[in-house]
C-alpha positions as CSV (number, residue, x, y, z in Angstrom):
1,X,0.0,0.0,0.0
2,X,1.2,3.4,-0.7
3,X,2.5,5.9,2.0
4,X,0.7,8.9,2.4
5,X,3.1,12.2,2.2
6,X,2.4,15.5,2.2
7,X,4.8,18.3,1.2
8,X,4.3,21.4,3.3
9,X,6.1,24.5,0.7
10,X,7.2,27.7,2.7
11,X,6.8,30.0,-0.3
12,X,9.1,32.6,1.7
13,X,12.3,30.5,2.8
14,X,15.9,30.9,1.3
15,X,15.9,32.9,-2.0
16,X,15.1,30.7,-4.9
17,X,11.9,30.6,-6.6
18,X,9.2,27.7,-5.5
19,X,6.5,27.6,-8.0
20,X,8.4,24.9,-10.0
21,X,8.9,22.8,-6.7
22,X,5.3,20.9,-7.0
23,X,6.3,19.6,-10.4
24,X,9.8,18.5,-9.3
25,X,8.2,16.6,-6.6
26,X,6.2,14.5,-9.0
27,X,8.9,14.3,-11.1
28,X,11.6,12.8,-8.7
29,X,9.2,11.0,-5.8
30,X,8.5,7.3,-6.4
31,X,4.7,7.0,-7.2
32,X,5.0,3.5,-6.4
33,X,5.6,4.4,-2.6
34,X,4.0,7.6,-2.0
35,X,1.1,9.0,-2.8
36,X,1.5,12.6,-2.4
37,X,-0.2,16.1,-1.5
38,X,1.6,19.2,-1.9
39,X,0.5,22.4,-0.3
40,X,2.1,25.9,-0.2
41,X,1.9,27.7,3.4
42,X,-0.1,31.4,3.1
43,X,0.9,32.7,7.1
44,X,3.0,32.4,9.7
45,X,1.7,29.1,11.4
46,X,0.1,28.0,8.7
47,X,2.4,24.8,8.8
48,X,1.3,24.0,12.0
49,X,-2.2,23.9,11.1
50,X,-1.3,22.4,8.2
51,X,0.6,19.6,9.2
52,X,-2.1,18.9,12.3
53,X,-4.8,18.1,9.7
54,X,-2.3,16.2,7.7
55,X,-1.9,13.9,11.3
56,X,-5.6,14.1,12.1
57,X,-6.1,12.7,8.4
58,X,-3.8,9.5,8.6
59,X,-0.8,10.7,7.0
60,X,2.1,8.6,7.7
61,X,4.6,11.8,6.7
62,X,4.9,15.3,6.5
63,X,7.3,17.0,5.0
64,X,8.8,20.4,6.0
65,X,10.0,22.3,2.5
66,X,12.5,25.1,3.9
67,X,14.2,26.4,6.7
68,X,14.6,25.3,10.2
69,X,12.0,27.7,11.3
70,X,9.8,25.8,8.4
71,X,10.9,22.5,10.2
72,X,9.7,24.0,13.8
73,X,6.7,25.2,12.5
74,X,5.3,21.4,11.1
75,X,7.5,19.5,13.5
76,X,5.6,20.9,16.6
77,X,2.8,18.7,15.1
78,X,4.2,15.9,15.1
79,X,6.0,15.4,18.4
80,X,4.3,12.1,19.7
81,X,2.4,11.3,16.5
82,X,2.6,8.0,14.6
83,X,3.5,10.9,11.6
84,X,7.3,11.4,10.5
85,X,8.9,14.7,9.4
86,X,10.9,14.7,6.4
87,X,12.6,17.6,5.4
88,X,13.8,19.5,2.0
89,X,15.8,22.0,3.0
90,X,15.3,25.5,1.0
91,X,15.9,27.7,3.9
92,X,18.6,29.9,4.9
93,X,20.7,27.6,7.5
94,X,18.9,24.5,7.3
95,X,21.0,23.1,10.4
96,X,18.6,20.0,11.5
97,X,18.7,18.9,7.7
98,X,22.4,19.3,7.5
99,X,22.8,17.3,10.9
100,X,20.5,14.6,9.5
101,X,22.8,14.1,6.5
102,X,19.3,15.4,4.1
103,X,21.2,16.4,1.0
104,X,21.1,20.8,0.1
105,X,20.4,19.8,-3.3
106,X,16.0,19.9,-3.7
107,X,16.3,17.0,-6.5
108,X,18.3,14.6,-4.4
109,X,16.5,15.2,-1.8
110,X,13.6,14.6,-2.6
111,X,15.2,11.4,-4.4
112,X,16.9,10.4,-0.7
113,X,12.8,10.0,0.6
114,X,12.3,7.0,-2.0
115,X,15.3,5.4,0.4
116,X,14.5,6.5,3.7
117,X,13.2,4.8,7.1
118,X,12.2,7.3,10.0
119,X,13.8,7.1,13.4
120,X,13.1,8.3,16.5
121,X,15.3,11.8,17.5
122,X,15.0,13.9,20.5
123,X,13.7,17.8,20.5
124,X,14.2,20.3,23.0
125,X,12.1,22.6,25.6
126,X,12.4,26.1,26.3
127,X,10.0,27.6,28.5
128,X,7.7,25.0,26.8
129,X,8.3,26.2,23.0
130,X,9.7,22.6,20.9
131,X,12.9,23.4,18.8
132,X,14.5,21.0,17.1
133,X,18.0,21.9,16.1
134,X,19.1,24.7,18.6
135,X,18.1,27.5,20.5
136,X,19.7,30.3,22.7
137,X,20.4,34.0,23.6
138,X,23.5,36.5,23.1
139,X,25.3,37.0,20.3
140,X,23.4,34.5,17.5
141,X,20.0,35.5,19.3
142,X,20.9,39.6,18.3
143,X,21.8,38.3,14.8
144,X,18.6,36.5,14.3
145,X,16.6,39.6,15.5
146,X,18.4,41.6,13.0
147,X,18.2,39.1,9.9
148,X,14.8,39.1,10.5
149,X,15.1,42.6,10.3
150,X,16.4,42.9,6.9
151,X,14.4,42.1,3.6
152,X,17.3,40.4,1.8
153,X,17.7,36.4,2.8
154,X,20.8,34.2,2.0
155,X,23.9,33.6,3.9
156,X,25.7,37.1,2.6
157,X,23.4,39.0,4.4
158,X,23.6,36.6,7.8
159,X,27.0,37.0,7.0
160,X,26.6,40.6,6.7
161,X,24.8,41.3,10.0
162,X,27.8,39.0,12.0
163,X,30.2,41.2,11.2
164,X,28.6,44.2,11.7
165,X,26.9,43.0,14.9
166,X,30.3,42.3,16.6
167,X,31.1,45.9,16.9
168,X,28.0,46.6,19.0
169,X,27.2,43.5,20.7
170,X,27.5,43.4,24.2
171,X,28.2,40.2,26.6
172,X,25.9,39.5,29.3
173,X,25.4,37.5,32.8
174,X,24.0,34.8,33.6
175,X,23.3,32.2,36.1
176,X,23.1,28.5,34.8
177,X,21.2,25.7,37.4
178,X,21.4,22.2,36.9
179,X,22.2,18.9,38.1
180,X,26.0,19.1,39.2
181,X,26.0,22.6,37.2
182,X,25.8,26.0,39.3
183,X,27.7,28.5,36.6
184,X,27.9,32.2,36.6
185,X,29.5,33.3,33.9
186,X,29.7,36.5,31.5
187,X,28.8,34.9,28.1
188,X,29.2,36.4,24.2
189,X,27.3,33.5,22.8
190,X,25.2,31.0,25.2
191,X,23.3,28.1,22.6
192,X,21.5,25.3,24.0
193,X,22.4,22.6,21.3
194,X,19.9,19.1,20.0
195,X,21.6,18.9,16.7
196,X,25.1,19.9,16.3
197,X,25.2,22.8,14.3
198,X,23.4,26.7,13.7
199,X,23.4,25.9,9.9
200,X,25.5,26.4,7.1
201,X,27.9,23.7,8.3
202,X,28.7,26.0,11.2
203,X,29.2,23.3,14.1
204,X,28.9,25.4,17.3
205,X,28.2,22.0,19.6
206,X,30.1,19.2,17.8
207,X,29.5,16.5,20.0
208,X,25.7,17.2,20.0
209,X,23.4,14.2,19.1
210,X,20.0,14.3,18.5
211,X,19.4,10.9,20.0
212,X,21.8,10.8,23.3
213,X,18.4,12.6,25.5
214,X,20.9,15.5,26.5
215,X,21.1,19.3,25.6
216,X,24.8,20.1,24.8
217,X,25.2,23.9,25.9
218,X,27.9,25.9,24.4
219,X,29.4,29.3,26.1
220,X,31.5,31.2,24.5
221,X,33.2,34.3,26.2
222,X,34.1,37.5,25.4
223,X,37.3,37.2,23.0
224,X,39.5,39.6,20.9
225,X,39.1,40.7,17.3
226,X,42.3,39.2,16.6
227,X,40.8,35.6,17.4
228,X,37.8,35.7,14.6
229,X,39.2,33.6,12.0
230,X,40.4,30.9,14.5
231,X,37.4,31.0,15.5
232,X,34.9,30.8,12.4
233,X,37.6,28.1,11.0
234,X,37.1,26.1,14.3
235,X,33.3,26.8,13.7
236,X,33.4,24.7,10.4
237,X,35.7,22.4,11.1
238,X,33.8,20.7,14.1
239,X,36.6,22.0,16.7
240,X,35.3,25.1,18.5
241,X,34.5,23.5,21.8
242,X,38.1,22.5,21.8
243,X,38.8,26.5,22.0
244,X,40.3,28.5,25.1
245,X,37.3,30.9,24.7
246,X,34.3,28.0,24.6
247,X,33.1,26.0,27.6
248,X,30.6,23.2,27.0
249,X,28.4,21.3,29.5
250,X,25.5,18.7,28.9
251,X,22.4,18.2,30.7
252,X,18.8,17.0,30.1
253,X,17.5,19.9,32.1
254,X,18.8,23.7,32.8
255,X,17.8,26.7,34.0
256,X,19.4,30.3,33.0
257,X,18.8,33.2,34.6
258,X,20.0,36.4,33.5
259,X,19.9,40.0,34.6
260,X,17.3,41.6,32.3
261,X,14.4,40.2,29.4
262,X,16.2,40.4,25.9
263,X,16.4,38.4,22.8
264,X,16.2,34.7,22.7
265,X,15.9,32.2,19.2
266,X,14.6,28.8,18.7
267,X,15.8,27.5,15.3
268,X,16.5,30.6,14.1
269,X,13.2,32.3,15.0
270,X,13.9,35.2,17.1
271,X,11.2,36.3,19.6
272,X,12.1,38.6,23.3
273,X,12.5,35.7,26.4
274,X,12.2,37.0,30.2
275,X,14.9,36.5,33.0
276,X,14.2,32.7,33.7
277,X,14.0,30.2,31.2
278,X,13.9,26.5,31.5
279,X,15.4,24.2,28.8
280,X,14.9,20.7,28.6
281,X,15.0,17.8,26.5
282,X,12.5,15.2,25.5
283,X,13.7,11.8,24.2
284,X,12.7,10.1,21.3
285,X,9.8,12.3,21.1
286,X,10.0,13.3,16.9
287,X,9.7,10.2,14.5
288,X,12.3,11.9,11.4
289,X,13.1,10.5,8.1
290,X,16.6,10.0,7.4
291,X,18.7,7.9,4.4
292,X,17.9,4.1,5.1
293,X,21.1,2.3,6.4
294,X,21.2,-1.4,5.1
């Protein structure tokens, strides 16, 4: 018997067109397998209604076309569902797909579904929001804010806003609670880590795994100019939390408190947190297609 899919299209993530995405789909999906329904989102959190009715209807997946805040917005309708999320990346970062080994490329893809199997992954808490891939305040949560800012998408103008945020960023305080963790420290960048990496192949918790039950957090502290391109070259080359300037615990449970409400970002998606915030992990809670190993 077939499997019934449906393709969830954000029409706004990454920069390429997605009108021709439908046909593609037909194209390069395995009509003996799936039988399909593709759908193109109108609002934000239209994927979450979306892919609700797509559970409530018997579908056995739902896949998330674009970014990682595409893959929060259908994902949070399927934690603890019989339903798997697949993803085609289009987005901007697309750090869950890239951890999951989903190829960049749409065609292959959506070739890689034909050969998949779903597993079980973990996602991740905070203040009771799901996120998938990562989530976390300082530096990357003033970034998001002002990405999301900007009208131009695409990783030259993330890039853009990085450099130009470093000049006025400021580090804050805060207070991390745990079990066997009691931490004050003055961070630059504080990220609460399921998957291993922001996006873009840039690995700011290495180590992470989105199947251990365990949120790997990842403090950086104030460092000097001269430091960057250490720095961004550690970033992509899996090493940073090997860096003088990066500390990095793991927990299924924390709490931060800081000095003062400010931004915060889950999977990119910036939004303004308060002083206390929990963040927790729950296992195994996300069925998630992935390339079938044989």
């Amino acid at each position: 018997m077939k499997k019934k899919i449906a393709f969830i299209i954000n029409p706004i993530s990454g920069t390429g067109k997605k009108l021709e995405l439908p046909v593609l789909i037909q194209q390069e999906l395995d009509a003996r397998l799936f039988e399909p329904e593709i759908i193109f989102t109108e609002y934000r959190g239209h994927g979450t209604e979306l892919a609700k009715e797509f559970v409530e209807k018997g579908f056995q997946i739902v896949v998330a076309v674009g970014g990682d805040g595409t893959v929060n917005e259908i994902g949070k309708s399927l934690i603890h569902t019989k339903t798997s999320l697949g993803i085609i990346p289009i987005g901007s970062g697309n750090g869950l797909a890239r951890h999951l080994g989903i190829p960049m490329n749409t065609k292959k893809a959506i070739q890689q579904l034909n050969a998949s199997e779903s597993i079980f992954m973990d996602y991740g808490l905070v203040n009771n929001r799901p996120f998938f891939c990562t989530c976390g305040t300082g530096f990357d949560a003033y970034v998001s804010t002002e990405f999301a800012k900007g009208k131009k998408r695409g990783i030259m103008s993330y890039i853009e806003k990085v450099i130009t945020g470093y000049f006025t960023y400021k580090s804050q305080n805060y207070h991390l609670k745990g079990e066997g963790i009691d931490l004050t420290v003055k961070a630059f960048v504080l990220t609460f880590a399921n998957a291993s990496q922001w996006g873009n192949n840039a690995y700011i918790a290495p180590q992470a795994s989105v199947q251990d039950g365990k949120i790997d957090i990842s403090i950086m502290s104030n460092f000097p100019i001269i430091a960057i391109p250490t720095l961004a070259l550690q970033l992509f080359a899996k090493t940073i939390d090997k860096d003088l300037f990066m500390t990095t615990l793991r927990s299924d449970s924390i709490m931060l408190i800081r000095d003062e409400s400010g931004p915060f970002h889950y999977d990119g998606e910036p939004y303004v947190e308060g002083k206390e915030i929990e963040i927790k992990t729950i296992a195994d809670g996300l069925k998630v297609m992935v390339k079938k190993r044989y």
